[in-house]
C-alpha positions in Angstrom: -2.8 -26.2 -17.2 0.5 -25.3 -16.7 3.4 -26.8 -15.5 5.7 -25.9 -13.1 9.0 -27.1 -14.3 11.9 -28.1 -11.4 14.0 -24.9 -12.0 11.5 -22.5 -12.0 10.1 -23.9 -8.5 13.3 -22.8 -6.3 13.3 -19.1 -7.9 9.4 -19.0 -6.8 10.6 -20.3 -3.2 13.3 -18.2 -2.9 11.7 -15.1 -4.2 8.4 -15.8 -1.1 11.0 -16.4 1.5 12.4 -13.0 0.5 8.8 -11.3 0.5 8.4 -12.7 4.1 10.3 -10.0 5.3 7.0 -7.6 4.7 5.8 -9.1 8.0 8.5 -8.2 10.4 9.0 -4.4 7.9 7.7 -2.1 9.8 5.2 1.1 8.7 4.8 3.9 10.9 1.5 3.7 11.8 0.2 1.4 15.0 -2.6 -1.3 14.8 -5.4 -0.7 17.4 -3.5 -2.2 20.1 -0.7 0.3 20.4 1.9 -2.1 18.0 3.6 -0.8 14.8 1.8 -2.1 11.7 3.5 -4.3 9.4 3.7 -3.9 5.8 2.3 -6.9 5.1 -0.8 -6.4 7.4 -1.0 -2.9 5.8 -1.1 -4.5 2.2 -3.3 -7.5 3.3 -5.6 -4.9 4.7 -5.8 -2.8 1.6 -6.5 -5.9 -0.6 -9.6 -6.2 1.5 -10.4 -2.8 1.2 -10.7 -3.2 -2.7 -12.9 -6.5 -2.5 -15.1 -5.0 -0.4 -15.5 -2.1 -2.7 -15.6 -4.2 -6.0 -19.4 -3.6 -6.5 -18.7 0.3 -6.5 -16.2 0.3 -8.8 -18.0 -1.5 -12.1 -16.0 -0.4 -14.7 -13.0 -1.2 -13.1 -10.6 -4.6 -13.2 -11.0 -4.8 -9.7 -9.0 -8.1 -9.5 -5.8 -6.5 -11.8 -6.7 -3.5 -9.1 -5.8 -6.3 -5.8 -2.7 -7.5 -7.9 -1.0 -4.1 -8.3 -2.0 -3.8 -4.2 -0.1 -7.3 -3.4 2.9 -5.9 -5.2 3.1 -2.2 -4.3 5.3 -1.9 -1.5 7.2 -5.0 -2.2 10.1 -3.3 -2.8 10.3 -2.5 1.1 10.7 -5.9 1.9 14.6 -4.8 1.7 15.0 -1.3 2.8 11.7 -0.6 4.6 9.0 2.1 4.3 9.4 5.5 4.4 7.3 7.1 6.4 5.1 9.3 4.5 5.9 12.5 6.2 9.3 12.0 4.9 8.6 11.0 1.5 8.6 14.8 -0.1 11.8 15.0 1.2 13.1 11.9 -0.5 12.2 12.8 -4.2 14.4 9.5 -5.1 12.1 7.1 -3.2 10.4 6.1 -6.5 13.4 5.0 -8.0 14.9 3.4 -5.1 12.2 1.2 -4.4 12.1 0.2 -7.9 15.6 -1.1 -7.5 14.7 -2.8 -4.4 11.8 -4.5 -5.9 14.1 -5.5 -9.2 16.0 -7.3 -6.8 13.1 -9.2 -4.8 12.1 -10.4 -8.1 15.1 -11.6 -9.7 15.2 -15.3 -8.9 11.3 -15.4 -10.6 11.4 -16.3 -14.9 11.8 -13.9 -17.1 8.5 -13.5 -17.9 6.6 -13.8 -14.2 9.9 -10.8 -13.7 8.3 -8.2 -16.6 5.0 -9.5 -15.5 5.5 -8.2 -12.0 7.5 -4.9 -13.2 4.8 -3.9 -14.9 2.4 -4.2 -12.3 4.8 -2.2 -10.0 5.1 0.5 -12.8 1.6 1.0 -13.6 0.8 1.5 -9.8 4.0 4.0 -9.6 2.5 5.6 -12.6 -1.2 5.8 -11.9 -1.2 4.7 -15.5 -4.4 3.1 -16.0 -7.3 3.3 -13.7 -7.3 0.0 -12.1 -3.6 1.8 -10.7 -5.5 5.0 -9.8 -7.9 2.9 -8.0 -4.8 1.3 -6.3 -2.9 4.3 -5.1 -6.5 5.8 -3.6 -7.5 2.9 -1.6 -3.9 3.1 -0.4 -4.3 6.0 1.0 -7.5 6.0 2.3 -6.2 2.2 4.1 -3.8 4.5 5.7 -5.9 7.2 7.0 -8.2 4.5 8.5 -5.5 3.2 9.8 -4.0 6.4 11.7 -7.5 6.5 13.0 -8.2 3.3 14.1 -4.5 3.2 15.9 -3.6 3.2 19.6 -1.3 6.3 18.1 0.9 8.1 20.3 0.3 11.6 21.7 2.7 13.0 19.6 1.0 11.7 16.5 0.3 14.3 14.0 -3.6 14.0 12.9 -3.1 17.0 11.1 -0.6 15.2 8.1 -3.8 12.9 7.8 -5.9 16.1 6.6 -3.9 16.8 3.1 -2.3 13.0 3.3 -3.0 11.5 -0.6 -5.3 14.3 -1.6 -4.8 14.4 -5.1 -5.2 10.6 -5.3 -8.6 10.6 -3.3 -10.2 13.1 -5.3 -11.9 11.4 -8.8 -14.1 8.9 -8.0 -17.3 9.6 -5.8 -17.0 6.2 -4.0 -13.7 7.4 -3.2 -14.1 11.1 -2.2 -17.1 9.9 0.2 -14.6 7.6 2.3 -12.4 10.4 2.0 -14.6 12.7 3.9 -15.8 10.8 6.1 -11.9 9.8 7.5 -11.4 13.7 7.2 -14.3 13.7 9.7 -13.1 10.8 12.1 -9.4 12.3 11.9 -10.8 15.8 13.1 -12.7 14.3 16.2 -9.4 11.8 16.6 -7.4 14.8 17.2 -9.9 17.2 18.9 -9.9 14.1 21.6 -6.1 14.2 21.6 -6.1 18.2 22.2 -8.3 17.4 25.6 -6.1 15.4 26.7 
C-alpha cells in the first residue's frame, strides 16, 4: 500500500479544485431539460457509456478505456470546449488543449504528471485501441446527447449525420449505435422541420 506523503497531498488538492471547473465549463449541447451540458456531466456520462458496454468489447482494457475518458477534455477545465462545429476551423485545438491540460496537472508528482500525459496523448492519438474505443464512445455520447436534448430550433441535426464518422466506423458494437443515432437524429430533425 502506498503512502501518501504530506507534500504530495496539497498538489492532489489543488490539482481537483482546478478540475472542478469541468462542472460550471460549459459544452454546446443541452441536457433533456433545455440546460447547457457541462463537461463534467458529458464525461461522467461517457464513462457510463463504456461500463455499460464492457461485455461487448472483450478484448479491450475497458478500465484503461474509462481512464483515458476521465481525462480527455480536462484540458477545458481552463479555456472551455470548442464546439465541434468549429473545431475544423481551429486546426490548433489539439495543441492548445494540451497546453491547458499541462497546466491543470502541474501541481501533481512527477510521475502521476507523465502518467496522466500519456493517457491524454494516447486518446489524442487514437494510439492504441483502448483510445480508439475512447474517441468512439465520445462521439457516439454526443450524438445521443444532441438527441436526447431540449435543443433549440436552430440546432443543426444535420452536423450530427457526418459528426465522428471515421471514429464510429471499426467495431460492429460501435457502428450499430452508430446507426441507430443516425436513425433517431433523422426523425429528431424531420420533427423539427414540422414544426
Amino acid at each position: 500500500m502506498s503512502h501518501l506523503g504530506s507534500s504530495e497531498l496539497p498538489g492532489i488538492l489543488e490539482f481537483l479544485r482546478q478540475a472542478e471547473k469541468l462542472k460550471i465549463t460549459y459544452r454546446s449541447g443541452y441536457t433533456s431539460d433545455g440546460r447547457t451540458e457541462s463537461v463534467a456531466e458529458h464525461t461522467w456520462r461517457l464513462c457510463l457509456v463504456a461500463l455499460a458496454l464492457e461485455k461487448h468489447f472483450p478484448d479491450v482494457d475497458m478500465g484503461r478505456v474509462i481512464r483515458i475518458c476521465i481525462i480527455h477534455d480536462l484540458g477545458e477545465a481552463l479555456h472551455g470546449d470548442i464546439p465541434a462545429p468549429e473545431q475544423e476551423g481551429s486546426p490548433e485545438k489539439s495543441e492548445n488543449e494540451r497546453n491547458d491540460f499541462r497546466e491543470l496537472i502541474a501541481s501533481l508528482s512527477e510521475s502521476h504528471k507523465e502518467e496522466m500525459l500519456a493517457l491524454w496523448d494516447e486518446y489524442e492519438n487514437a494510439s492504441t485501441p483502448e483510445a480508439k474505443t475512447a474517441k468512439a464512445l465520445d462521439k457516439l455520447e454526443t450524438l445521443l446527447q444532441h438527441n436526447q436534448g431540449q435543443n433549440p430550433d436552430s440546432f443543426d441535426y444535420a452536423f450530427n449525420l457526418d459528426y465522428g464518422k471515421k471514429y464510429t466506423k471499426g467495431h460492429p458494437v460501435i457502428k450499430a449505435i452508430r446507426k441507430h443515432l443516425a436513425r433517431e437524429t433523422k426523425e429528431k430533425a424531420r420533427g423539427m422541420n414540422n414544426k
